[in-house]
Backbone bond lengths (Angstrom), bond angles and torsions (degrees), N, CA, C in turn:
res aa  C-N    CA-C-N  psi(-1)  N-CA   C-N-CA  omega(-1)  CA-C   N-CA-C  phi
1 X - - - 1.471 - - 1.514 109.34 -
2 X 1.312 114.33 149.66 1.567 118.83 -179.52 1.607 100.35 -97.33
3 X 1.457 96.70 149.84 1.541 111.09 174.44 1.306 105.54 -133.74
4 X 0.831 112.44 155.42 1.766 126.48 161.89 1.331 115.87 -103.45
5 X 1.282 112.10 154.20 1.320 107.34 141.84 1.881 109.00 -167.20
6 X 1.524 89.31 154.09 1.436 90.71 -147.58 1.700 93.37 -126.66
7 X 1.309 116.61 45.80 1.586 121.48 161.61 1.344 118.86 -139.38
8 X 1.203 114.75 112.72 1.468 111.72 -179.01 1.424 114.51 -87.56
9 X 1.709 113.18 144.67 1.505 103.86 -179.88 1.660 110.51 -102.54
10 X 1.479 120.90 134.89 1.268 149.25 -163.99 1.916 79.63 -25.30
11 X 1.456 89.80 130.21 1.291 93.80 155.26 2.018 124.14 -159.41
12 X 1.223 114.16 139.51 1.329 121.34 -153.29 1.831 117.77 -60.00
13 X 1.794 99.96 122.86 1.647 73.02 -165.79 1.837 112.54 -64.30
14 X 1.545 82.66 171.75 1.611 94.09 173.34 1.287 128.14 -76.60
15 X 1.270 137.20 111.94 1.177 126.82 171.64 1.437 106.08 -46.25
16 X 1.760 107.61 173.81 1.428 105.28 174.77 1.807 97.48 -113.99
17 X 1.145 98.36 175.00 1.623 102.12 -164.58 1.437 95.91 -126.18
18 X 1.779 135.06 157.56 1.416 118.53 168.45 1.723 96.84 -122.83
19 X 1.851 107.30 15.72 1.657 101.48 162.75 1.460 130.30 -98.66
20 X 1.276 108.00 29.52 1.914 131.97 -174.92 1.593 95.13 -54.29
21 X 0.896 113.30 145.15 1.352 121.13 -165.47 1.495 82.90 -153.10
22 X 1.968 115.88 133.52 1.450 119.17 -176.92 1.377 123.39 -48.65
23 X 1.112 105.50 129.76 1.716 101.06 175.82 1.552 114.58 -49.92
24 X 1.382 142.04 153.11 1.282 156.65 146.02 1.672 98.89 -23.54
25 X 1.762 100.86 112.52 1.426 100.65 166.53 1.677 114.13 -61.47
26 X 1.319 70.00 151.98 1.807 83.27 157.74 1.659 141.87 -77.11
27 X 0.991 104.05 60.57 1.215 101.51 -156.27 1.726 118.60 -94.96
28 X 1.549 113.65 -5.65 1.234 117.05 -176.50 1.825 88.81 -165.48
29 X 1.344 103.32 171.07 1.533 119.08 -173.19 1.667 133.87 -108.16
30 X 1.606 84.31 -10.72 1.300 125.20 -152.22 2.276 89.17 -56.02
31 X 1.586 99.61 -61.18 1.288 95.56 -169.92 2.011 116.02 -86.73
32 X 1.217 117.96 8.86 1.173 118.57 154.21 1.390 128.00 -78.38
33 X 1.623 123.79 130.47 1.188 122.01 -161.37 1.817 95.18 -145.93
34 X 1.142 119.86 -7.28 1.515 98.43 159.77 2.020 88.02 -142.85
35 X 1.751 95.60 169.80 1.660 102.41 -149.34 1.788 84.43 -140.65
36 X 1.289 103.81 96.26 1.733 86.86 175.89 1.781 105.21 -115.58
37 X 1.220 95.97 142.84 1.742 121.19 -168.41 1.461 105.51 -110.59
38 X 1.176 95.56 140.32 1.419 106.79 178.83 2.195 90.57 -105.32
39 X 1.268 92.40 141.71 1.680 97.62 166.79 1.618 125.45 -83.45
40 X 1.230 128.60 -87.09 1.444 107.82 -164.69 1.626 101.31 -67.25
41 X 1.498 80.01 145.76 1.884 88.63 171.59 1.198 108.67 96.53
42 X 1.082 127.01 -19.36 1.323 138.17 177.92 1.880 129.51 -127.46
43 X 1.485 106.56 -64.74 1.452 106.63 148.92 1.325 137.15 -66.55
44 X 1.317 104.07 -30.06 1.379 135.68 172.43 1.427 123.55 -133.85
45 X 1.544 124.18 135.39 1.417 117.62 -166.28 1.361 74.99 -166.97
46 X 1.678 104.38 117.14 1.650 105.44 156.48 1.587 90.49 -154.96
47 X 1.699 108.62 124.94 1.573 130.67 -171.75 1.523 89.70 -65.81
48 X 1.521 142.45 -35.51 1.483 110.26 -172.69 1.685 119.28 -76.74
49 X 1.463 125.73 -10.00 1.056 90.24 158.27 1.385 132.12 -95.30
50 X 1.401 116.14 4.02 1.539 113.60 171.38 1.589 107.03 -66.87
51 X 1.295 97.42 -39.26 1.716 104.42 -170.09 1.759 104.90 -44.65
52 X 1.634 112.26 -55.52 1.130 146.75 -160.23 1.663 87.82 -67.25
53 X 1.448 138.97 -27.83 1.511 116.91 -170.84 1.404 84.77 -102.09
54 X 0.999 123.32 -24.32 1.854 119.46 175.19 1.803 114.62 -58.08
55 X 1.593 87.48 -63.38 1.857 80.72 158.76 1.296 142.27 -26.26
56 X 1.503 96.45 -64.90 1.404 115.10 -171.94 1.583 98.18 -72.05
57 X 1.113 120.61 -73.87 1.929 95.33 163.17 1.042 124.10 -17.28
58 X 1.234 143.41 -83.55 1.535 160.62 169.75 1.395 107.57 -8.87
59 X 1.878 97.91 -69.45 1.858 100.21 170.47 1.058 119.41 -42.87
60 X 1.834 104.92 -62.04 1.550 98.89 -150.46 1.733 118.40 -99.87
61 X 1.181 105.51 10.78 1.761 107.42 -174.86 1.937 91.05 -82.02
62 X 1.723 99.55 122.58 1.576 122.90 171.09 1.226 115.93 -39.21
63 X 0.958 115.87 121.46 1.881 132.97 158.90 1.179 84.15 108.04
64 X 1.193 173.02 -103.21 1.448 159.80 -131.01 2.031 87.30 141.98
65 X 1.468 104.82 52.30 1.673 125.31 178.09 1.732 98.66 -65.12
66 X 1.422 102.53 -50.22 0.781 114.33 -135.83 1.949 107.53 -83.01
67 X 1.778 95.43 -3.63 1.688 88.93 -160.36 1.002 124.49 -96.79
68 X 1.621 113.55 139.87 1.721 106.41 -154.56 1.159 127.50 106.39
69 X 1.630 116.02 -9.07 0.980 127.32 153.98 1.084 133.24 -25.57
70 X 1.212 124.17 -73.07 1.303 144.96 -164.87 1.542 110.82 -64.50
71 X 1.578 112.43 -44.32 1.716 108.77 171.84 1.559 110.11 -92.14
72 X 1.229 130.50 24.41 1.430 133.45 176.53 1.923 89.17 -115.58
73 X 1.335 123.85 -17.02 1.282 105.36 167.89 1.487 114.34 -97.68
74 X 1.415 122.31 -16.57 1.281 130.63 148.98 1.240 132.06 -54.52
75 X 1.196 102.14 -14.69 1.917 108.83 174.56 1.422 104.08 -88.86
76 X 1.702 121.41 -38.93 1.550 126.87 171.74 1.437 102.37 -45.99
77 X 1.395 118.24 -71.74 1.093 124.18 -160.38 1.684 114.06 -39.25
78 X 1.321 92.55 -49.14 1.666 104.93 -157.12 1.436 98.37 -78.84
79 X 0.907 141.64 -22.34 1.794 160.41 179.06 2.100 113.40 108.00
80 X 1.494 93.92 21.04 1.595 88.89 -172.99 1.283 141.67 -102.86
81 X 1.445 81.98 20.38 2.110 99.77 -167.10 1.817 86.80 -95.66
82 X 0.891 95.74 166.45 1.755 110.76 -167.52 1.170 128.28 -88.86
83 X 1.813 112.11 -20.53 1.629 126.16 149.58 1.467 104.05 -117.90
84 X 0.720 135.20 -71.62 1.455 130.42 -150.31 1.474 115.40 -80.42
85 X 1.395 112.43 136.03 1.453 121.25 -160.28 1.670 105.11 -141.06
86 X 1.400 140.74 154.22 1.082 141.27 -177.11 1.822 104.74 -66.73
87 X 0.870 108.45 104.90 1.835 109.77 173.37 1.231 98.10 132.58
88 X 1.461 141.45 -40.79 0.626 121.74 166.61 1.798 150.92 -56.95
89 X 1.305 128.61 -160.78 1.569 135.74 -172.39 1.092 107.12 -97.71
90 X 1.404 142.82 -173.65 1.466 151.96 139.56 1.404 124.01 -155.78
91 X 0.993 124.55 141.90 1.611 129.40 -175.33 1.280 89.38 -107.35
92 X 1.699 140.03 110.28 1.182 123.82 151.84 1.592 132.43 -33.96
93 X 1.034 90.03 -72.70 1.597 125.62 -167.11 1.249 96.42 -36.73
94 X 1.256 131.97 -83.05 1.470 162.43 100.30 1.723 101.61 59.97
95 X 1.540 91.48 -72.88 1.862 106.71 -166.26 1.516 105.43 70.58
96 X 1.274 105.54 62.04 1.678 116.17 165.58 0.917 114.50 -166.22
97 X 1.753 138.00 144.83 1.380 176.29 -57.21 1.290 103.88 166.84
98 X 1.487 123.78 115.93 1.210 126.49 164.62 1.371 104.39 -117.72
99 X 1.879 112.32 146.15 0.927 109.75 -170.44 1.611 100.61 -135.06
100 X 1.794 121.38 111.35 0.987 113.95 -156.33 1.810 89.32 -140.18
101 X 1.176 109.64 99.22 1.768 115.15 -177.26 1.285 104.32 -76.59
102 X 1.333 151.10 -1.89 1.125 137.08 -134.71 1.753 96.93 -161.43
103 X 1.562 102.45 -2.26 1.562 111.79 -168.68 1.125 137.41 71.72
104 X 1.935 93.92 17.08 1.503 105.44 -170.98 1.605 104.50 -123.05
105 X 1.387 126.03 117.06 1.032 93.31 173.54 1.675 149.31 -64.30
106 X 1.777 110.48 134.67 1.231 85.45 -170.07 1.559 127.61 -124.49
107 X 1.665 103.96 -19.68 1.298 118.85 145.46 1.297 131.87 -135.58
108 X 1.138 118.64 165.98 1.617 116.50 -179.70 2.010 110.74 -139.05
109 X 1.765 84.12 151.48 1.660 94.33 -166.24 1.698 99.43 -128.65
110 X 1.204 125.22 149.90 1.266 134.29 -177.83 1.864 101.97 -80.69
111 X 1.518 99.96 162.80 1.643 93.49 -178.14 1.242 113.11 -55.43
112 X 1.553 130.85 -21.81 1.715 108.45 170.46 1.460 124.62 -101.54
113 X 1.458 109.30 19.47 1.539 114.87 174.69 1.235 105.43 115.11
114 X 1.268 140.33 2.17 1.654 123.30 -152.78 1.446 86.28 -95.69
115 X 1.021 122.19 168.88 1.646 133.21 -169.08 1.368 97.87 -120.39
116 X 1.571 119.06 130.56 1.792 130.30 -135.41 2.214 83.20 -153.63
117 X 1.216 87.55 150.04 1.401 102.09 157.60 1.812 128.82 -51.41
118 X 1.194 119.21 123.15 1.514 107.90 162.96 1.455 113.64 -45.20
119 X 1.807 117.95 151.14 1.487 112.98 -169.88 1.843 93.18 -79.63
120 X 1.475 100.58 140.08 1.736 108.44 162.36 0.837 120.70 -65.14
121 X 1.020 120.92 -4.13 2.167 112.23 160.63 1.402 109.38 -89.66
122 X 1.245 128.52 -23.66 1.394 128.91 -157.06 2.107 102.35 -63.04
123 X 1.279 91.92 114.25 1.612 81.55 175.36 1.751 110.58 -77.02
124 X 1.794 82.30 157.27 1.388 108.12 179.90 1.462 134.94 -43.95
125 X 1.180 158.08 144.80 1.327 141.95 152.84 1.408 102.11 106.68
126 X 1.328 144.02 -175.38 1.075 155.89 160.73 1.685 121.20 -30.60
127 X 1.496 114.14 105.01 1.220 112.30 164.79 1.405 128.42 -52.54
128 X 2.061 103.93 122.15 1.685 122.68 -173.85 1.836 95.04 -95.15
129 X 1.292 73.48 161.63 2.064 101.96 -169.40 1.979 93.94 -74.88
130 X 0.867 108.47 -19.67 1.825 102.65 -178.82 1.563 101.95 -100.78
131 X 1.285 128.62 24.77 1.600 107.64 -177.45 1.335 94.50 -95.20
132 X 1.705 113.47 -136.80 1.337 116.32 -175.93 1.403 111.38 -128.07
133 X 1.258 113.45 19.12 1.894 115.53 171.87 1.497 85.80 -91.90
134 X 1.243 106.78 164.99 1.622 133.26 -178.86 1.569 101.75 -142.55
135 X 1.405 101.44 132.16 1.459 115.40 -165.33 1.618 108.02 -94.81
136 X 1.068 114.03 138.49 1.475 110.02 176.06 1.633 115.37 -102.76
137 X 1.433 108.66 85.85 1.528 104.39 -168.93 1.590 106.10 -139.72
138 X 1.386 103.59 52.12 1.559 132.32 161.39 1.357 129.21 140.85
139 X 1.501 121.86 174.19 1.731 104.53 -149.74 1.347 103.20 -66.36
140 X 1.006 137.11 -41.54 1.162 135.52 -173.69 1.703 118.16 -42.62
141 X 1.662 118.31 -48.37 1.075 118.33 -165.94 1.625 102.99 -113.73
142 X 1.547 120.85 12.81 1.590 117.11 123.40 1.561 136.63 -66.84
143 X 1.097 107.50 -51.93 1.283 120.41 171.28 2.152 105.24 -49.63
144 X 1.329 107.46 -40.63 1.680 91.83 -164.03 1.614 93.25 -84.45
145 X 1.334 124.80 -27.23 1.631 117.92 -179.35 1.261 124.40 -83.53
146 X 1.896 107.93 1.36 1.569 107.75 166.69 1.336 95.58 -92.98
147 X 1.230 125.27 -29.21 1.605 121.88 -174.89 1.496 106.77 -63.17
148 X 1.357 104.53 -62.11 1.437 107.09 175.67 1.245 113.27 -42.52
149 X 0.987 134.15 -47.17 1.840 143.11 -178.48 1.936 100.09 -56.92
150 X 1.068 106.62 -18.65 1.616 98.53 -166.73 1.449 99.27 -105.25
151 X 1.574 125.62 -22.66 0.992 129.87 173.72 1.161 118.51 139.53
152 X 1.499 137.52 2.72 1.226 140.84 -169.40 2.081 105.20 -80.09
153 X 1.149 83.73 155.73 1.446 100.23 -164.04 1.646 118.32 -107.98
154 X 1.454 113.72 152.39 1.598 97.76 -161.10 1.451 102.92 -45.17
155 X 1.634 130.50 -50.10 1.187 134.94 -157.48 1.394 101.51 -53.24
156 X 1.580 126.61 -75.24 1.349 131.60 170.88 1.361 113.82 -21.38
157 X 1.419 115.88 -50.97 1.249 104.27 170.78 1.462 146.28 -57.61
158 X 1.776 89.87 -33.32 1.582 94.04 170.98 1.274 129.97 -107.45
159 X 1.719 96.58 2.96 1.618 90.74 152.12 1.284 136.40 -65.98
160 X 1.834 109.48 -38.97 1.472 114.16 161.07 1.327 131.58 -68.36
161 X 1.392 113.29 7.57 1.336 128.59 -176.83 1.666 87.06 -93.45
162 X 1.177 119.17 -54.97 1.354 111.28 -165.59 1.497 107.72 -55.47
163 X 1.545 109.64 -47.09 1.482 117.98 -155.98 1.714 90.65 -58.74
164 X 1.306 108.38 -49.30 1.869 98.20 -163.00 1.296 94.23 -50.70
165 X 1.375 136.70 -63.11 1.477 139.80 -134.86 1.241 91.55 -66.38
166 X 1.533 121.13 -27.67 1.501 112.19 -155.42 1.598 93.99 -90.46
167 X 0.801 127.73 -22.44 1.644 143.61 158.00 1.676 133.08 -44.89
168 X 1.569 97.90 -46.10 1.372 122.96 150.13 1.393 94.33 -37.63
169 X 1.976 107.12 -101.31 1.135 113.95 -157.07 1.197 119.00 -77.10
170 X 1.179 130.60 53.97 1.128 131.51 151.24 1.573 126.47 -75.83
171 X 1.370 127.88 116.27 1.548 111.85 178.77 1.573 116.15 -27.87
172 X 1.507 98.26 -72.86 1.865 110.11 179.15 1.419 119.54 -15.80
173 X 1.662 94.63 -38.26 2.054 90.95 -175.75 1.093 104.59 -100.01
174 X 1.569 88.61 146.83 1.845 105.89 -169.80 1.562 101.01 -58.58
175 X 1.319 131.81 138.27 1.284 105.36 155.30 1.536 124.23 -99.58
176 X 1.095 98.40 148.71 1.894 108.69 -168.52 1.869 96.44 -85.08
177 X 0.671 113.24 115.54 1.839 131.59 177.21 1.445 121.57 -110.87
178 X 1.300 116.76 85.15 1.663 109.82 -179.26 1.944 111.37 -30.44
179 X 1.155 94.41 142.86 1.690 93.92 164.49 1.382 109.79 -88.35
180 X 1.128 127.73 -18.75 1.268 115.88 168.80 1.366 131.68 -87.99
181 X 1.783 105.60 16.84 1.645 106.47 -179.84 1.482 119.99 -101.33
182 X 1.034 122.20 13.54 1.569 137.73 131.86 1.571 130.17 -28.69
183 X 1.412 90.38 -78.76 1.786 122.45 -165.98 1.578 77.36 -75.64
184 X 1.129 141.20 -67.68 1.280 122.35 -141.55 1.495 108.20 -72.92
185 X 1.175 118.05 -26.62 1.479 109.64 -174.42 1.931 105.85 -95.04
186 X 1.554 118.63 -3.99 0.905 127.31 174.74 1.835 97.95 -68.20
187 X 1.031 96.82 -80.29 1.373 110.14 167.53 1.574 118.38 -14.69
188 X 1.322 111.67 -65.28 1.639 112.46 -160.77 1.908 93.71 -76.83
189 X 1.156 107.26 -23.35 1.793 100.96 -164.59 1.470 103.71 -70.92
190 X 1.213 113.08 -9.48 1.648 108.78 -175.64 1.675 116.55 -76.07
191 X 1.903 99.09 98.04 1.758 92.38 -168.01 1.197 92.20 101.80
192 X 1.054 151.08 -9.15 1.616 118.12 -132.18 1.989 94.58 -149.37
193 X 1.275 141.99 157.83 0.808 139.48 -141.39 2.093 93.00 -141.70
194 X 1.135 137.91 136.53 1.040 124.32 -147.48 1.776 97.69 -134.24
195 X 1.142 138.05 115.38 1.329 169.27 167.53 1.227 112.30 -72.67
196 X 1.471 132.10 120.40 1.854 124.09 155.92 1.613 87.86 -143.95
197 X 2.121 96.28 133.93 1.433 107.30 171.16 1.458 91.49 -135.00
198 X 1.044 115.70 156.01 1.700 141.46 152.88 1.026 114.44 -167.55
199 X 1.629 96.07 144.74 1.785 99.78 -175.48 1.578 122.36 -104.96
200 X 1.601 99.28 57.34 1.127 134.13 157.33 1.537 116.96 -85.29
201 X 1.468 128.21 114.76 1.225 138.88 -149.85 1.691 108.19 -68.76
202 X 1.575 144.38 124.23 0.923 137.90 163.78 1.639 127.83 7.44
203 X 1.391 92.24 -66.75 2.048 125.09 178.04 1.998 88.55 -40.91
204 X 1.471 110.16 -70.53 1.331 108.55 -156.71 1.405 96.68 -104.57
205 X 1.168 155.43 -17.68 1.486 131.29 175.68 1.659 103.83 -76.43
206 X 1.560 115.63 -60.26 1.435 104.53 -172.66 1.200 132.17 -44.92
207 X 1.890 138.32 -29.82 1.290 101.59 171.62 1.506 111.93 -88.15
208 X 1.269 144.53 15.27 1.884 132.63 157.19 1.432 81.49 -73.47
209 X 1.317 159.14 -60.45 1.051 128.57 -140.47 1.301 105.25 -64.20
210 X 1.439 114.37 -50.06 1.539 121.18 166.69 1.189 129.10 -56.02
211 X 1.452 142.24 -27.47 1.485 140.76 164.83 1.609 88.88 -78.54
212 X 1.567 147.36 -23.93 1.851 110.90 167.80 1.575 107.98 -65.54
213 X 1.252 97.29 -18.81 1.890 77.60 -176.57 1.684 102.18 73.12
214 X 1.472 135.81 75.99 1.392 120.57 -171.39 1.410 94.03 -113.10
215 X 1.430 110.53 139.74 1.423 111.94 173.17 1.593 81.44 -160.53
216 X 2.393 96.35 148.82 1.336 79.94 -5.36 1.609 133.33 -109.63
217 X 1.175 142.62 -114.62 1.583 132.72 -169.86 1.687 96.09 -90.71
218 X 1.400 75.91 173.74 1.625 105.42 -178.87 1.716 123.90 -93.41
219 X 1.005 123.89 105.23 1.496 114.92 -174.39 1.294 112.37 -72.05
220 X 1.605 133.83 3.30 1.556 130.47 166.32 1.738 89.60 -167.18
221 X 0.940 117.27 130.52 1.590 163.56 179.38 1.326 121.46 -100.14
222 X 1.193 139.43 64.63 1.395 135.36 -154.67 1.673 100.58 -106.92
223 X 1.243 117.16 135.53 1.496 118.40 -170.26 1.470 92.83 -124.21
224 X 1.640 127.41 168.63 1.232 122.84 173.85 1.588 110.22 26.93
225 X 1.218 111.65 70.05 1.308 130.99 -170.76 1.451 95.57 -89.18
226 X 1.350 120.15 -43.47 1.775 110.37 175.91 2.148 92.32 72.56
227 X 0.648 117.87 31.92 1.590 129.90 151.28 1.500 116.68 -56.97
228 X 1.174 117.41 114.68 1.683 133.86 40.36 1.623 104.60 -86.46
229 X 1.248 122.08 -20.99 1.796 104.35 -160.73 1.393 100.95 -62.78
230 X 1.922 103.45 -41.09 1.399 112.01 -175.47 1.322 131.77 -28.45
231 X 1.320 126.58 -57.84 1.439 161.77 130.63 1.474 93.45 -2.86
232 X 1.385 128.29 -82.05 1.651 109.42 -172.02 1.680 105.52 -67.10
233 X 0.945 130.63 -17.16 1.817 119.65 178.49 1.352 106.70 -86.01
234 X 1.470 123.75 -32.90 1.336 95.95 163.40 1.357 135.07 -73.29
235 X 1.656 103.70 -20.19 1.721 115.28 -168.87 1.798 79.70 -71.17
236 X 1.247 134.07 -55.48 1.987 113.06 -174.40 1.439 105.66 -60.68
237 X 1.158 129.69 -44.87 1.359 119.38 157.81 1.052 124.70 -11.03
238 X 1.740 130.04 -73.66 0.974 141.41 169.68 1.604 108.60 -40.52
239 X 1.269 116.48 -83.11 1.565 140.78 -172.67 1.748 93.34 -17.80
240 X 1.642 114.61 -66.91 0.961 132.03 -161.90 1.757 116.11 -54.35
241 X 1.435 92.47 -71.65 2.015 103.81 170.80 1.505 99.67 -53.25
242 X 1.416 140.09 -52.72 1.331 122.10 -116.94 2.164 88.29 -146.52
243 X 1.222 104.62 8.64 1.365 101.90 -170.83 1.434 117.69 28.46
244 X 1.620 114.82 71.72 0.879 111.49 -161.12 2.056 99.90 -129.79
245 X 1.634 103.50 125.69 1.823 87.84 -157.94 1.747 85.70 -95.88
246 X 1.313 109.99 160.96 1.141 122.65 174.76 1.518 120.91 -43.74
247 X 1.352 124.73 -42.02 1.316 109.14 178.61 1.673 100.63 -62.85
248 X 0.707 108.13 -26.32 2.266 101.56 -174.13 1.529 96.48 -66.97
249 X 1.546 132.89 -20.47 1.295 119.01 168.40 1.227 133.80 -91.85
250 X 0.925 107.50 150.51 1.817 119.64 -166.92 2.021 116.16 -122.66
251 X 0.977 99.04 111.23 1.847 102.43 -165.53 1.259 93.96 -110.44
252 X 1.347 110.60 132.46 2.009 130.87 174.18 0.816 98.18 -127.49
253 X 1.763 117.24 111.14 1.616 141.58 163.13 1.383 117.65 -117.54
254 X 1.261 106.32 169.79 1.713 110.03 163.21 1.505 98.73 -106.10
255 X 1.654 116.14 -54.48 1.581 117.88 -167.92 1.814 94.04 -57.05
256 X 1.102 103.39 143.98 1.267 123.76 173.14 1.956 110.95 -87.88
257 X 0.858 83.99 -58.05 1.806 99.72 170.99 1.714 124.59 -52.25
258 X 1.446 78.60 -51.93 1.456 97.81 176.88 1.393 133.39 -73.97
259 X 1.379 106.14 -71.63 1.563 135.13 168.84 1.803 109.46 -55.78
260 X 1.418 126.96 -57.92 1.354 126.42 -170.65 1.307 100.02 -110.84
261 X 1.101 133.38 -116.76 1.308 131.31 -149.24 1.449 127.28 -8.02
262 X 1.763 141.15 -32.70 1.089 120.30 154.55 1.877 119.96 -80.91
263 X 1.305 121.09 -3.95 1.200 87.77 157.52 1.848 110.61 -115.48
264 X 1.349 123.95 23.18 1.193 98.11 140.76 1.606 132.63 -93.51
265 X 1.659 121.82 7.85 0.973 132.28 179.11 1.886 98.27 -75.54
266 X 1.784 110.23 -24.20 1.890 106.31 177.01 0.998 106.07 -73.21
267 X 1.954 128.34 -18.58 1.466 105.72 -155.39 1.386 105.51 129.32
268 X 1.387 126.31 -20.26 1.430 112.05 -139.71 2.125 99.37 -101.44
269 X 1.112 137.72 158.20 1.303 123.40 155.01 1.521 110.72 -68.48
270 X 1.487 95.26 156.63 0.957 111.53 -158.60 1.913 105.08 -138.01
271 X 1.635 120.39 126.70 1.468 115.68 173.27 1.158 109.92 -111.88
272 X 1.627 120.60 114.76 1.411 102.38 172.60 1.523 130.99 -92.75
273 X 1.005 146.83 126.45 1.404 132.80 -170.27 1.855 98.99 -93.86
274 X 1.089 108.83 138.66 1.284 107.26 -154.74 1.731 106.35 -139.80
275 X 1.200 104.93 42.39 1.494 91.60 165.59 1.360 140.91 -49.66
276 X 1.475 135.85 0.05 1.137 129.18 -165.59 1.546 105.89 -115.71
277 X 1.863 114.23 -16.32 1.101 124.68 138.27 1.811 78.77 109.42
278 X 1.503 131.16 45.36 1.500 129.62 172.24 1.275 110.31 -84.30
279 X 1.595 125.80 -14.09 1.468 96.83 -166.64 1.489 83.62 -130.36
280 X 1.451 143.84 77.85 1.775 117.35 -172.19 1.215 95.04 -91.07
281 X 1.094 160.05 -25.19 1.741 152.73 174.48 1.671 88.67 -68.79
282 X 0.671 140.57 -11.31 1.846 122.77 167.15 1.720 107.11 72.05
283 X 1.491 102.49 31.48 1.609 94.33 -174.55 1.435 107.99 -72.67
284 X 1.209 121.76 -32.03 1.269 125.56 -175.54 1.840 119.49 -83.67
285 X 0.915 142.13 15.89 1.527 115.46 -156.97 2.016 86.64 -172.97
286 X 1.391 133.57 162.69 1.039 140.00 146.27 1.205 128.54 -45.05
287 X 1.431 123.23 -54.09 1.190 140.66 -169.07 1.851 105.14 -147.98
288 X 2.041 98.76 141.31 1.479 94.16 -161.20 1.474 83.75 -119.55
289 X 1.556 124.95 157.29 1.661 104.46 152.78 1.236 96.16 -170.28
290 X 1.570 129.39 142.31 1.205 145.51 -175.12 1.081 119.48 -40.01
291 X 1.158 121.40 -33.94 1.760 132.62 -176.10 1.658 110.98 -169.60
292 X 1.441 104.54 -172.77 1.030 117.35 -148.61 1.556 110.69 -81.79
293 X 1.258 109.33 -25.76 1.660 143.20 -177.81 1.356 103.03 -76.52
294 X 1.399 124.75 -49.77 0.807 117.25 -169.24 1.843 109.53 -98.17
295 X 1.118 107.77 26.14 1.355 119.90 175.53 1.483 103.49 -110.91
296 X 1.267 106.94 -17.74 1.581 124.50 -168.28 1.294 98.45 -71.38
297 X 1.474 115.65 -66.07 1.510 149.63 -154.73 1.578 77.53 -50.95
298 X 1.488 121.51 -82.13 1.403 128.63 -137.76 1.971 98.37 -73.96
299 X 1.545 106.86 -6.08 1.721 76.86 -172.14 1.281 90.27 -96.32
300 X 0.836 155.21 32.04 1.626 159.10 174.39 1.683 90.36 -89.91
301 X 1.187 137.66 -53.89 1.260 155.14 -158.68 1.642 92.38 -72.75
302 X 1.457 121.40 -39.62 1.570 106.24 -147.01 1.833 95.40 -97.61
303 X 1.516 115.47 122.09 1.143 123.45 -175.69 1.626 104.76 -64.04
304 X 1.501 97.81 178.16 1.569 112.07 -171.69 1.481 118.98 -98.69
305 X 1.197 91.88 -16.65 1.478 109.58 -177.02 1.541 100.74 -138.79
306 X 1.950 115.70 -173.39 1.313 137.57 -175.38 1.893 97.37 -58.41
């Protein structure tokens, strides 16, 4: 039987580490026994509603803050804005680009490229998930750190956060449904124990989960997951119910930051789906692949055993 559960208990963020050493390829299935998924971006990925919280920024941020939005996050995407690039950092406030491959910061550029001092507060050593850079490691959290950069405010922000989601689930919109999210979760459930977190709030993640129709079910359902910490409370989660050690887990993200890197820092494999194209040497993750389809394609290929 599937359960949910949709409260996470307080858990400490992760520092970041700069001794990550590649996660365990993927090369067989045999020793994975729980499969945790991250949702948008990964189970689900459809560009009109990001577009749609970009809009609504665009419109409604005061004095005309907001205009231009939308092709100043199109320049991120594509690699053509002059600091800011997908993988990378950002200091709103600031209006400068940190560029730290290694999770450290190591240089920084002003919004039109000029190359500027690191900020003197910025602590030492490996950039943590609670400071004040904001990572750009999918549309969603480009779009809120160019806004933020123009002036938008947490509230603004999460009102248009609401409006898209509520946009999502709206009957009226078509929903876009990979064809390959069937087979793939058919696939991994065999043996295998099945995980979905995002820290998308109950109110607005649960009904898309319910208009994909996913089967089959989920044996833990985590909503407002508060991820990256999320990610290590469910990996003890696991350990705990199901004695289950981190290498037996297997995490499928798009955010790089978010989704993989603290639990391949436990041990665990790791798939990144990587549309924005941040990690193509595969230093980070087990397995890399453009999308979701094409993550599809190749696990058909990956045996169950030696």
């Amino acid at each position: 039987m599937s359960t949910t559960s949709t409260q996470a208990s307080p858990t400490p963020i992760i520092p970041r580490t700069t001794n990550l050493t590649r996660p365990t390829p993927l090369d067989k299935l045999a020793d994975v026994k729980v499969v945790l998924f991250d949702l948008d971006g990964t189970l689900h990925d459809d560009p009109r509603v990001t577009d749609y919280y970009a809009r609504i920024l665009e419109e409604d941020m005061p004095g005309g803050t907001g205009r231009g939005l939308r092709d100043e996050v199109t320049d991120v995407i594509q690699g053509n804005h002059p600091a800011a690039r997908p993988g990378c950092f950002v200091e709103p406030t600031l209006g400068i680009a940190i560029n730290a491959p290694h999770w450290t910061a190591e240089t920084a550029v002003d919004w039109v490229g000029n190359p500027v001092s690191l900020p003197s507060d910025l602590p030492p050593g490996p950039i943590r998930h609670d400071g004040a850079l904001r990572y750009l490691g999918d549309h969603w959290q480009i779009i809120g750190a160019l806004a933020a950069r123009r002036g938008a405010d947490a509230r603004s922000l999460r009102e248009a956060f609401v409006r898209a989601r509520r946009f999502a689930n709206d009957p009226s919109t078509t929903l876009i449904r990979s064809e390959s999210l069937d087979e793939v979760l058919q696939r991994l459930s065999q043996g295998r124990r099945l995980l979905l977190a995002t820290n998308t709030t109950e109110e607005l993640a649960r009904p898309l989960v319910q208009r994909l129709n996913m089967r089959p079910t989920f044996e833990v359902i985590r909503f407002d997951a508060h991820k990256p910490a999320g990610c290590a409370e469910l990996i003890a989660h696991a350990k705990e119910q199901w004695n289950t050690a981190p290498s037996e887990v297997l995490v499928i993200g798009d955010n790089l930051w978010n989704d993989l890197l603290p639990p391949a820092e436990q041990g665990c494999r790791t798939v990144h789906i990587d549309p924005l194209g941040m990690d193509l040497s595969r230093r980070w993750s087990s397995a890399r692949f453009d999308n979701f389809s094409a993550f599809a394609a190749a696990l058909k290929e990956i045996p169950d055993g030696i």
